[in-house]
PyMOL Python script that loads the backbone (N, CA, C, O; Angstrom):
from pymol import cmd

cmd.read_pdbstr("""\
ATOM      1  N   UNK A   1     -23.956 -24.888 -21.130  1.00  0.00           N
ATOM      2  CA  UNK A   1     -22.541 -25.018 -20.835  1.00  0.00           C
ATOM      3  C   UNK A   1     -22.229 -24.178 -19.599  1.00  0.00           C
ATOM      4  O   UNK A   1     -22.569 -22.995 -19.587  1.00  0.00           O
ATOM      5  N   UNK A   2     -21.551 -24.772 -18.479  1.00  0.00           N
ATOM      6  CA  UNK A   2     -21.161 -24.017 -17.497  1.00  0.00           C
ATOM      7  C   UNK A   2     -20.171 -23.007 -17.454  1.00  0.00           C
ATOM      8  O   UNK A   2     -19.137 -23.173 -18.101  1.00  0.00           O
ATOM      9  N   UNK A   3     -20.305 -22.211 -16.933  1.00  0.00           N
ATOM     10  CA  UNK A   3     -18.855 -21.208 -16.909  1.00  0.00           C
ATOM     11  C   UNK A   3     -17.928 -21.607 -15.958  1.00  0.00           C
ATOM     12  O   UNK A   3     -18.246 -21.995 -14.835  1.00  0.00           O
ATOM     13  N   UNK A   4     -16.881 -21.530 -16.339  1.00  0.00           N
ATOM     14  CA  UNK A   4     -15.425 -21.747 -15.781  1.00  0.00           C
ATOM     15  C   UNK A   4     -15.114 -20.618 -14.591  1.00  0.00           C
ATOM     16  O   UNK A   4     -14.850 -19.541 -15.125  1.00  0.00           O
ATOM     17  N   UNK A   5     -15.077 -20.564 -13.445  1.00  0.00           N
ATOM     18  CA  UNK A   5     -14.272 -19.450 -12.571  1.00  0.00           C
ATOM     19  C   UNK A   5     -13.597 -19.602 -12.656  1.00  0.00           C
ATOM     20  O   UNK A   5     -13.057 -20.669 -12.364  1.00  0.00           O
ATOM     21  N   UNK A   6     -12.914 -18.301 -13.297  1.00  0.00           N
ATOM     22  CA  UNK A   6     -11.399 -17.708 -13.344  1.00  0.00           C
ATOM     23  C   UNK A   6     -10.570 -17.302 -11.841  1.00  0.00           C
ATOM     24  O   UNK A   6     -11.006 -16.490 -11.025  1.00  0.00           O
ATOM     25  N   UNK A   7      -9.485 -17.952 -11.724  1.00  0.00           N
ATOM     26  CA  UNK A   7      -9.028 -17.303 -10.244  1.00  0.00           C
ATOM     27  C   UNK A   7      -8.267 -15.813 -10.906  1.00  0.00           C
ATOM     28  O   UNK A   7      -8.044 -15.662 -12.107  1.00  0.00           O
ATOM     29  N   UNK A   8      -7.999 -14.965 -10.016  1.00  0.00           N
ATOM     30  CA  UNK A   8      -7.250 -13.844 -10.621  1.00  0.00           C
ATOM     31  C   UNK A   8      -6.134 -14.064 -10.506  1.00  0.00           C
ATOM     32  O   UNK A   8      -5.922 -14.734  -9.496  1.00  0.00           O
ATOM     33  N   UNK A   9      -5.024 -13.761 -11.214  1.00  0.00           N
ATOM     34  CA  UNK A   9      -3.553 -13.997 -10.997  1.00  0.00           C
ATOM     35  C   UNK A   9      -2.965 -12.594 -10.764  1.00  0.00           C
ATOM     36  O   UNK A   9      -3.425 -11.559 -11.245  1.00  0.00           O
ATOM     37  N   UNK A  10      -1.719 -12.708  -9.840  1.00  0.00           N
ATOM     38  CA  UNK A  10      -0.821 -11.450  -9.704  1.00  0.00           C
ATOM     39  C   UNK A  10       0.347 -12.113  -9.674  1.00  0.00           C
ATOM     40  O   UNK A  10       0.632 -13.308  -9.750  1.00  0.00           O
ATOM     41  N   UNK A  11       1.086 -10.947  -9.529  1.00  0.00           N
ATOM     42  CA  UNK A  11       2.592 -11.285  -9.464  1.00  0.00           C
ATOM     43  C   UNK A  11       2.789 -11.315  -8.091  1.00  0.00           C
ATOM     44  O   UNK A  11       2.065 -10.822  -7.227  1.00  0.00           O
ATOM     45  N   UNK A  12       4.022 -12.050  -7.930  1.00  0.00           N
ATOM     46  CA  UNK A  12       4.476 -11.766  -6.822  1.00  0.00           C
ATOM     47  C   UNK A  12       5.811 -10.407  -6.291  1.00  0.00           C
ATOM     48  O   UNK A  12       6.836 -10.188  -6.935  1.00  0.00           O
ATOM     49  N   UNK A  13       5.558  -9.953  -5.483  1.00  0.00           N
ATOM     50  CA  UNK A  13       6.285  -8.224  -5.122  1.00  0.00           C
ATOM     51  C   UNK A  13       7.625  -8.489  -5.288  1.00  0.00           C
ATOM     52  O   UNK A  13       8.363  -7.542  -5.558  1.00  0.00           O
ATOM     53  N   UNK A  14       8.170  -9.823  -5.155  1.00  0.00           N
ATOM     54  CA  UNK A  14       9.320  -9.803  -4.797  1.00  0.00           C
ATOM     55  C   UNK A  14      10.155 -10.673  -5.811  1.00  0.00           C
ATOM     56  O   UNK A  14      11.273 -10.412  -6.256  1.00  0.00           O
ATOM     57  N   UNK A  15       9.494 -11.586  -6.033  1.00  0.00           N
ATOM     58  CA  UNK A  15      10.297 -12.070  -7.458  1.00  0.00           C
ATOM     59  C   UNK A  15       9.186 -12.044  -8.463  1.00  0.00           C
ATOM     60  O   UNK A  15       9.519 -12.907  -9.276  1.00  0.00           O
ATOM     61  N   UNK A  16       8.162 -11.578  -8.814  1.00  0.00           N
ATOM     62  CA  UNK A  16       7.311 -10.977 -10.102  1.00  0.00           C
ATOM     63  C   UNK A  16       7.243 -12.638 -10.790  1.00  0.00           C
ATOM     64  O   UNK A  16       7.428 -12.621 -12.007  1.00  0.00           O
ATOM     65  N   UNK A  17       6.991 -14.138 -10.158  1.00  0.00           N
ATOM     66  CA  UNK A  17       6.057 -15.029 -10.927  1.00  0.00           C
ATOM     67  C   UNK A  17       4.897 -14.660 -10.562  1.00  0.00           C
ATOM     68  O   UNK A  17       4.535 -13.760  -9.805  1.00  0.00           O
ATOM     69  N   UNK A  18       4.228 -15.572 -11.272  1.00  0.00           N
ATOM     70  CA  UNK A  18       2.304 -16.036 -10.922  1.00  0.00           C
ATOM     71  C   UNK A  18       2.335 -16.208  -9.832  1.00  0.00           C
ATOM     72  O   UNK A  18       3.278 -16.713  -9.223  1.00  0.00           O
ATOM     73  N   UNK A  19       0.981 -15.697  -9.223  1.00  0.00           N
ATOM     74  CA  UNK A  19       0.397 -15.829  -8.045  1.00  0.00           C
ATOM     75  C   UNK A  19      -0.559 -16.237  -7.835  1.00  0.00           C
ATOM     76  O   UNK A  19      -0.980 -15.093  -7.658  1.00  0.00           O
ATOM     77  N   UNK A  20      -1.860 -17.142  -7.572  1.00  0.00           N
ATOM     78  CA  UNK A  20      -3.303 -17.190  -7.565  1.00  0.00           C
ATOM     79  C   UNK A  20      -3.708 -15.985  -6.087  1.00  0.00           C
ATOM     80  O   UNK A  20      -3.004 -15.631  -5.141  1.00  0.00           O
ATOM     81  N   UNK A  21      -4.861 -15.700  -6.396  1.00  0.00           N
ATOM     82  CA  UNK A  21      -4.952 -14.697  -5.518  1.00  0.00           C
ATOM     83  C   UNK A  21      -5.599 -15.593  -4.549  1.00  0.00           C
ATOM     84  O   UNK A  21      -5.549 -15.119  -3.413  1.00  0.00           O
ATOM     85  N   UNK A  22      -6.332 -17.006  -4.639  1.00  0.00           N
ATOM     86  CA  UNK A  22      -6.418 -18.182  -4.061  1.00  0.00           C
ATOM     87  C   UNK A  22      -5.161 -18.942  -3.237  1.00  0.00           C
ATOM     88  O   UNK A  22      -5.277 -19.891  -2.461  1.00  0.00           O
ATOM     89  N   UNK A  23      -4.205 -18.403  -3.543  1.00  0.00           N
ATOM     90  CA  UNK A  23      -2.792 -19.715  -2.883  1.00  0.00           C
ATOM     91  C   UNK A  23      -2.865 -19.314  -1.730  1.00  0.00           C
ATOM     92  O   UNK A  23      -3.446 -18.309  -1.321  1.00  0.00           O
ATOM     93  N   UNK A  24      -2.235 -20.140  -1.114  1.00  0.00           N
ATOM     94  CA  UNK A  24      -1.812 -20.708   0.674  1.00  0.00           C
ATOM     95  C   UNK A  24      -0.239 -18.793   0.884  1.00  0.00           C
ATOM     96  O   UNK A  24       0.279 -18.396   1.927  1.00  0.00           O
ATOM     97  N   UNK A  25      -0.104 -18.374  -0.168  1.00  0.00           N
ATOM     98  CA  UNK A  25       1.114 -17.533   0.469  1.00  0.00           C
ATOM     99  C   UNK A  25       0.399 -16.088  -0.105  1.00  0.00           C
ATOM    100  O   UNK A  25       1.128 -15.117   0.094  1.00  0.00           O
ATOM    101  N   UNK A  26      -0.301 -15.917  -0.469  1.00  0.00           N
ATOM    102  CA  UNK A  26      -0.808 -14.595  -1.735  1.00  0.00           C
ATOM    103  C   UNK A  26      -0.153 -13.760  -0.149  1.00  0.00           C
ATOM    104  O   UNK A  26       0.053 -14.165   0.996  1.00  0.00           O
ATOM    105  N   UNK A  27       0.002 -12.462  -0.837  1.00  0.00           N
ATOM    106  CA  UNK A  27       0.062 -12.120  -2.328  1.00  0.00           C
ATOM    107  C   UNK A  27       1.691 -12.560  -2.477  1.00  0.00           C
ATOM    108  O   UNK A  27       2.301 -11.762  -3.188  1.00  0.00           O
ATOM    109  N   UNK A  28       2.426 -13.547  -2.007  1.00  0.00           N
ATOM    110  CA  UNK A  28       3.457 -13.923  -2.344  1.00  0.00           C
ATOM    111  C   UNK A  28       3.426 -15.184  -2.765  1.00  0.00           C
ATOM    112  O   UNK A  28       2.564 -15.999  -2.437  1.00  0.00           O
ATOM    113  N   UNK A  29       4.721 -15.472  -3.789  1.00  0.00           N
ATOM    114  CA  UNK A  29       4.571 -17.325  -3.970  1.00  0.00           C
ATOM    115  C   UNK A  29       5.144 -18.100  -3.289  1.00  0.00           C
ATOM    116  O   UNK A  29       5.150 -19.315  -3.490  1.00  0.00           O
ATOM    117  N   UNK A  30       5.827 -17.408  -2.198  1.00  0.00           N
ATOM    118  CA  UNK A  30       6.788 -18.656  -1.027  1.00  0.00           C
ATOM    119  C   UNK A  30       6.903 -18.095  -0.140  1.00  0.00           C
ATOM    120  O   UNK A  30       7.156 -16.908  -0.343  1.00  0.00           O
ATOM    121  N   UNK A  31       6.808 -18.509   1.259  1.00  0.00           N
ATOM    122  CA  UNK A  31       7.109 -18.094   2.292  1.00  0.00           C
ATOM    123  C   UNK A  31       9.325 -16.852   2.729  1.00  0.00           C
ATOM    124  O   UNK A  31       9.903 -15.983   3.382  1.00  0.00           O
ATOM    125  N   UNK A  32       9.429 -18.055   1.503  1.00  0.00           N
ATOM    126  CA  UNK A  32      11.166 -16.872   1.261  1.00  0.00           C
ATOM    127  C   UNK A  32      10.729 -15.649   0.656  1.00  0.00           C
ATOM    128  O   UNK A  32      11.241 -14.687   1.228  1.00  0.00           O
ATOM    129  N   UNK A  33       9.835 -15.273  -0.457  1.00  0.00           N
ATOM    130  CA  UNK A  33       9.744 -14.130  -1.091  1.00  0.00           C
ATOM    131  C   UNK A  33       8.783 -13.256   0.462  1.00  0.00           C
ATOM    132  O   UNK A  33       9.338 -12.240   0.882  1.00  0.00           O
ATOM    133  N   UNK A  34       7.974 -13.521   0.901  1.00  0.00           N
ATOM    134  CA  UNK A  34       7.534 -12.829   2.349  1.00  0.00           C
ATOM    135  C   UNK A  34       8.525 -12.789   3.114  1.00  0.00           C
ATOM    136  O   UNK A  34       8.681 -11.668   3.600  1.00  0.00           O
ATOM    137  N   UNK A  35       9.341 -13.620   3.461  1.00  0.00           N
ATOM    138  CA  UNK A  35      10.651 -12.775   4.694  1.00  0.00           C
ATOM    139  C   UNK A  35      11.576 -12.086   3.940  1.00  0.00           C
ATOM    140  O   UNK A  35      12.314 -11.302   4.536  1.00  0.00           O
ATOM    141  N   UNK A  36      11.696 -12.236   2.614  1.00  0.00           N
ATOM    142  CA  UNK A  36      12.505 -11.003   1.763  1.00  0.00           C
ATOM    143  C   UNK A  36      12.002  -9.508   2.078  1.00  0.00           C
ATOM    144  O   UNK A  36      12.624  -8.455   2.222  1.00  0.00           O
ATOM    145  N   UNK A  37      10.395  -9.880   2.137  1.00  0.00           N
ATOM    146  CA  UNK A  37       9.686  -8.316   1.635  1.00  0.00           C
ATOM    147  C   UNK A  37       9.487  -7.887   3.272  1.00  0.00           C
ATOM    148  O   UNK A  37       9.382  -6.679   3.483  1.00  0.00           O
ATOM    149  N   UNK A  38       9.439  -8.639   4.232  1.00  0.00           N
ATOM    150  CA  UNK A  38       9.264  -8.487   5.821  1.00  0.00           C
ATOM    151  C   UNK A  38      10.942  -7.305   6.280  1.00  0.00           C
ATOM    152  O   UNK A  38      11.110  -6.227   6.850  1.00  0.00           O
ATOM    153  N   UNK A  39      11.643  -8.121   5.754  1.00  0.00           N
ATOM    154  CA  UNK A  39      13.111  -7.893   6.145  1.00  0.00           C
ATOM    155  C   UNK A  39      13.291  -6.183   5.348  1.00  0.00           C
ATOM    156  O   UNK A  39      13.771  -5.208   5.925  1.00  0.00           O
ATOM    157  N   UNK A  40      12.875  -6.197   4.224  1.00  0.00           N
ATOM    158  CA  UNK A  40      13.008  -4.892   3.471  1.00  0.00           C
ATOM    159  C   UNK A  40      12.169  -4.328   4.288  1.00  0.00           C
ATOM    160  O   UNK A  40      12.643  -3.209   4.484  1.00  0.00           O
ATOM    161  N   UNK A  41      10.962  -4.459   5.032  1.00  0.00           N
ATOM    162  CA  UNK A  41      10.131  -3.123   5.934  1.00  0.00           C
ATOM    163  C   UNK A  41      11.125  -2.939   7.068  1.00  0.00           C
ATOM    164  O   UNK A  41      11.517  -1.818   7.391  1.00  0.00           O
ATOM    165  N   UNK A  42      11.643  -4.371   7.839  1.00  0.00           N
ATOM    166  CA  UNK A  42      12.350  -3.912   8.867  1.00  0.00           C
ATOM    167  C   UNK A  42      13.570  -2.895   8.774  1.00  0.00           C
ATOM    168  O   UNK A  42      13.922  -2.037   9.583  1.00  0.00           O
ATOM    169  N   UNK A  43      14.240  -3.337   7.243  1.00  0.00           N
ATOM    170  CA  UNK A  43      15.457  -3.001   7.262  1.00  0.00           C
ATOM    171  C   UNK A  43      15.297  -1.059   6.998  1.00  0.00           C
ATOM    172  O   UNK A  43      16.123  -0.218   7.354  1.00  0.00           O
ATOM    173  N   UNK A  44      13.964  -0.814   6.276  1.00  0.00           N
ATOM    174  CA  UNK A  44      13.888   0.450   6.054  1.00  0.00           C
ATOM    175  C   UNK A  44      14.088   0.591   4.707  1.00  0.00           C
ATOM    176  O   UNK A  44      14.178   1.659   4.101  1.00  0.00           O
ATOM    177  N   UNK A  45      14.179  -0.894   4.101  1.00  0.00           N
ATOM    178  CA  UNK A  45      14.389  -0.577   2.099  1.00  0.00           C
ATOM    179  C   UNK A  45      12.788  -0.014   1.909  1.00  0.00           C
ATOM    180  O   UNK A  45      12.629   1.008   1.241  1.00  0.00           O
ATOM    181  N   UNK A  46      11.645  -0.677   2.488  1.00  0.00           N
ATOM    182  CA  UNK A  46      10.161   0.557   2.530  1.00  0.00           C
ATOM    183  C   UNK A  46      10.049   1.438   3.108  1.00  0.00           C
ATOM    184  O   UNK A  46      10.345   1.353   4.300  1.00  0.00           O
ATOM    185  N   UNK A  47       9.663   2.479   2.677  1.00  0.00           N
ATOM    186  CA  UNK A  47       9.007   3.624   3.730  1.00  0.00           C
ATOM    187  C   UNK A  47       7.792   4.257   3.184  1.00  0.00           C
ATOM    188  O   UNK A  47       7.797   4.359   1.958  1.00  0.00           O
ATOM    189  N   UNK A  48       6.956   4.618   3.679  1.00  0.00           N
ATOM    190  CA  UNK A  48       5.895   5.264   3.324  1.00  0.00           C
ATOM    191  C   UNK A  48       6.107   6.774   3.757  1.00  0.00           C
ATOM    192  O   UNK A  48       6.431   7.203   4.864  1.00  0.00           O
ATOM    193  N   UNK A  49       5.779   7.616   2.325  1.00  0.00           N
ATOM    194  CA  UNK A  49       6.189   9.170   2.662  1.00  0.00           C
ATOM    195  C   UNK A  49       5.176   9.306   2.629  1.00  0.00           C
ATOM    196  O   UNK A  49       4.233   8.573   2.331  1.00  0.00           O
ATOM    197  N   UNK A  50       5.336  10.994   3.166  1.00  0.00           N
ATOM    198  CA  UNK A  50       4.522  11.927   3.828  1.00  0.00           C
ATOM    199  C   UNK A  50       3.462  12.562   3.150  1.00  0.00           C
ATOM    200  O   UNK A  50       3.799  13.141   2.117  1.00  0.00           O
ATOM    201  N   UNK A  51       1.896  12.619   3.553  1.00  0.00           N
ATOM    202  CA  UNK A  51       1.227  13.243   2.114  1.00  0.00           C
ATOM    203  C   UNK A  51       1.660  14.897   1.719  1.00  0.00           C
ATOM    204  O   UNK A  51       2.047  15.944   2.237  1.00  0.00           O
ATOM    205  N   UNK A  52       1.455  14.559   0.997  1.00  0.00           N
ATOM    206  CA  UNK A  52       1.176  15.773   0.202  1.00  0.00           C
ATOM    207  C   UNK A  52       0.430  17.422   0.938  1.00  0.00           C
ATOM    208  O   UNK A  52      -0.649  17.412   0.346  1.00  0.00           O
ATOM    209  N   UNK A  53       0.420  17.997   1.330  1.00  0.00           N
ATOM    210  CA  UNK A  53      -0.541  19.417   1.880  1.00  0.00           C
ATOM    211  C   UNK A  53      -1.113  19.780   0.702  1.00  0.00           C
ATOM    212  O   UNK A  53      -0.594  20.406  -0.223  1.00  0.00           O
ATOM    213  N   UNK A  54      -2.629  19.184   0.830  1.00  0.00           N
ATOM    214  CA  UNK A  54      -3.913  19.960  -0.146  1.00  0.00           C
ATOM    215  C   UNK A  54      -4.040  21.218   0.446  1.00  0.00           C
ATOM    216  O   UNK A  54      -4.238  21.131   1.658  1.00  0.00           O
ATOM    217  N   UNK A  55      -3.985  22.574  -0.072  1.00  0.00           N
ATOM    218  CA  UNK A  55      -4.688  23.601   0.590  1.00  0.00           C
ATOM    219  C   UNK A  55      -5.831  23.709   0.824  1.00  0.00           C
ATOM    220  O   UNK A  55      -6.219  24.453   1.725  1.00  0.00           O
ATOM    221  N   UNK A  56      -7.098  22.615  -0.330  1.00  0.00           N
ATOM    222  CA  UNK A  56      -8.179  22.212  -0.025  1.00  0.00           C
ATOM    223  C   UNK A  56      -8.631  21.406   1.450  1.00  0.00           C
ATOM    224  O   UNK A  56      -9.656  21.599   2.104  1.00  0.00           O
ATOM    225  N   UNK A  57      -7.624  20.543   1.707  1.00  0.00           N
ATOM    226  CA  UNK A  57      -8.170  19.637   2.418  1.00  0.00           C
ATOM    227  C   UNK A  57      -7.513  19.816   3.674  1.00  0.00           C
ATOM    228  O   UNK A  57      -8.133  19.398   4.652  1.00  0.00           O
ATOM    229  N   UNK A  58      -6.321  20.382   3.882  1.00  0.00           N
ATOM    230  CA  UNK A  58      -5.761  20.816   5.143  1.00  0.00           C
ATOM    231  C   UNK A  58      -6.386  22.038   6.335  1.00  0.00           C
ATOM    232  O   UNK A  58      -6.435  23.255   6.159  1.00  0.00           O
ATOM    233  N   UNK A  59      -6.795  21.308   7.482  1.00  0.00           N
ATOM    234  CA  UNK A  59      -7.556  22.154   7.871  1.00  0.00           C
ATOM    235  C   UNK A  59      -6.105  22.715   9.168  1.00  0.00           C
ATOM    236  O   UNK A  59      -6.607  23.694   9.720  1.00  0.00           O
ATOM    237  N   UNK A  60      -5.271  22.587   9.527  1.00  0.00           N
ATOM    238  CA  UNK A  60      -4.310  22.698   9.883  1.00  0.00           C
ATOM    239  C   UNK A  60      -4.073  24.536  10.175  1.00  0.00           C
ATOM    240  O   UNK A  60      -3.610  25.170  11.123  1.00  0.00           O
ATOM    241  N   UNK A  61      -4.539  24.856   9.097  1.00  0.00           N
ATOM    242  CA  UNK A  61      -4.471  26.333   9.549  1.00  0.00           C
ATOM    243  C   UNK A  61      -5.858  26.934   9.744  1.00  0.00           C
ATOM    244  O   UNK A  61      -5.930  28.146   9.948  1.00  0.00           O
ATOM    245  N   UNK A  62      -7.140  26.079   9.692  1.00  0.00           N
ATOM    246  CA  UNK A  62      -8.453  26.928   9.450  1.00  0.00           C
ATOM    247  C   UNK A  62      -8.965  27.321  10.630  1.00  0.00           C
ATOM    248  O   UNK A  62     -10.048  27.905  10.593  1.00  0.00           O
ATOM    249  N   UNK A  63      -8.265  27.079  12.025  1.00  0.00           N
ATOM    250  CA  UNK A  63      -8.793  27.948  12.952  1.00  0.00           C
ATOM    251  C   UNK A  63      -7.557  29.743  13.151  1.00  0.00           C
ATOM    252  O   UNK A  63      -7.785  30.802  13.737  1.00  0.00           O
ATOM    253  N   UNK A  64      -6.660  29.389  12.551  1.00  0.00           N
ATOM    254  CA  UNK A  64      -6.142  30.959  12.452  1.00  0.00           C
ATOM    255  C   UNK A  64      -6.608  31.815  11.221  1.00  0.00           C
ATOM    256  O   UNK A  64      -6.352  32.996  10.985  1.00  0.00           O
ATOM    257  N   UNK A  65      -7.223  31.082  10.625  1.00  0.00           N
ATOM    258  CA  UNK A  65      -7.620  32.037   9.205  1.00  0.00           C
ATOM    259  C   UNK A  65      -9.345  32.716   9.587  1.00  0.00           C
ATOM    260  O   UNK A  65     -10.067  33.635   9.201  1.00  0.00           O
ATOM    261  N   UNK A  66      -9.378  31.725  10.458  1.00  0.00           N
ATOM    262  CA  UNK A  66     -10.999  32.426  11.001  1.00  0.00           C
ATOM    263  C   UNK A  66     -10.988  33.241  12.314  1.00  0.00           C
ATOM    264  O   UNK A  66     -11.977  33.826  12.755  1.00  0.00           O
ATOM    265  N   UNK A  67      -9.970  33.225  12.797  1.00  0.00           N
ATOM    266  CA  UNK A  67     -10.214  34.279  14.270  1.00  0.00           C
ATOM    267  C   UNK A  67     -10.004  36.036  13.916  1.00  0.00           C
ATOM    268  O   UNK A  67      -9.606  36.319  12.786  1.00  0.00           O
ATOM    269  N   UNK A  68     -10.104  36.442  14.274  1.00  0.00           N
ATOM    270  CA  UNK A  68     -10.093  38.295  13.851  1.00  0.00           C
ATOM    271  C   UNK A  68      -8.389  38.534  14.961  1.00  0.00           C
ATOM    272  O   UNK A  68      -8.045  38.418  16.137  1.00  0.00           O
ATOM    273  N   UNK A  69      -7.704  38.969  13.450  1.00  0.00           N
ATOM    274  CA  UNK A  69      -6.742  39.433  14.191  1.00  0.00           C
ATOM    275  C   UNK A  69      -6.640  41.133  15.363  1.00  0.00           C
ATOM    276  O   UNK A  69      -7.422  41.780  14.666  1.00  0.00           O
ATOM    277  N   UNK A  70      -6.443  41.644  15.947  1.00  0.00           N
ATOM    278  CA  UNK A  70      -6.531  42.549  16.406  1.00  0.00           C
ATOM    279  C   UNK A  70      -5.355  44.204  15.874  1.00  0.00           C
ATOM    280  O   UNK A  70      -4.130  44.306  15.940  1.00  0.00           O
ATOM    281  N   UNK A  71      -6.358  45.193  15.410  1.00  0.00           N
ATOM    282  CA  UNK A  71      -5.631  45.620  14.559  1.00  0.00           C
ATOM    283  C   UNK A  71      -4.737  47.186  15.428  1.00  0.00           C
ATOM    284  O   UNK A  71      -3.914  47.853  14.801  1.00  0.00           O
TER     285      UNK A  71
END
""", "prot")
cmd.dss("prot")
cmd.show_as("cartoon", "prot")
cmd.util.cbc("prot")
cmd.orient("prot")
């Protein structure tokens, strides 16, 4: 018996139906739900914030923590 490929399904961002991750619009289901979600980046309803400061991973201060201050 053969196996069936499953397509994966998602939602769509903007009105949350089915999506095939196969369709002609992924990850949206209509070209209207993409100029909805286009218009929200332009308009500034998205923004992507600022990371976080790891003290691990920020090297931002590691050339003043290594020079010899003068005493």
């Amino acid at each position: 018996m053969a196996k069936k490929k499953r397509s994966r399904r998602f939602r769509c961002p903007t009105c949350k139906k089915l999506v095939l991750a196969n369709g002609p619009e992924f990850p949206f289901c209509s070209e209207r739900c993409r100029t909805i979600d286009l218009g929200k980046w332009a308009t500034g309803g998205y923004v992507i914030s600022t990371p976080l400061n790891d003290p691990e991973s920020d090297d931002s201060s590691y050339a003043d923590s290594h020079v010899k201050k003068p005493n």
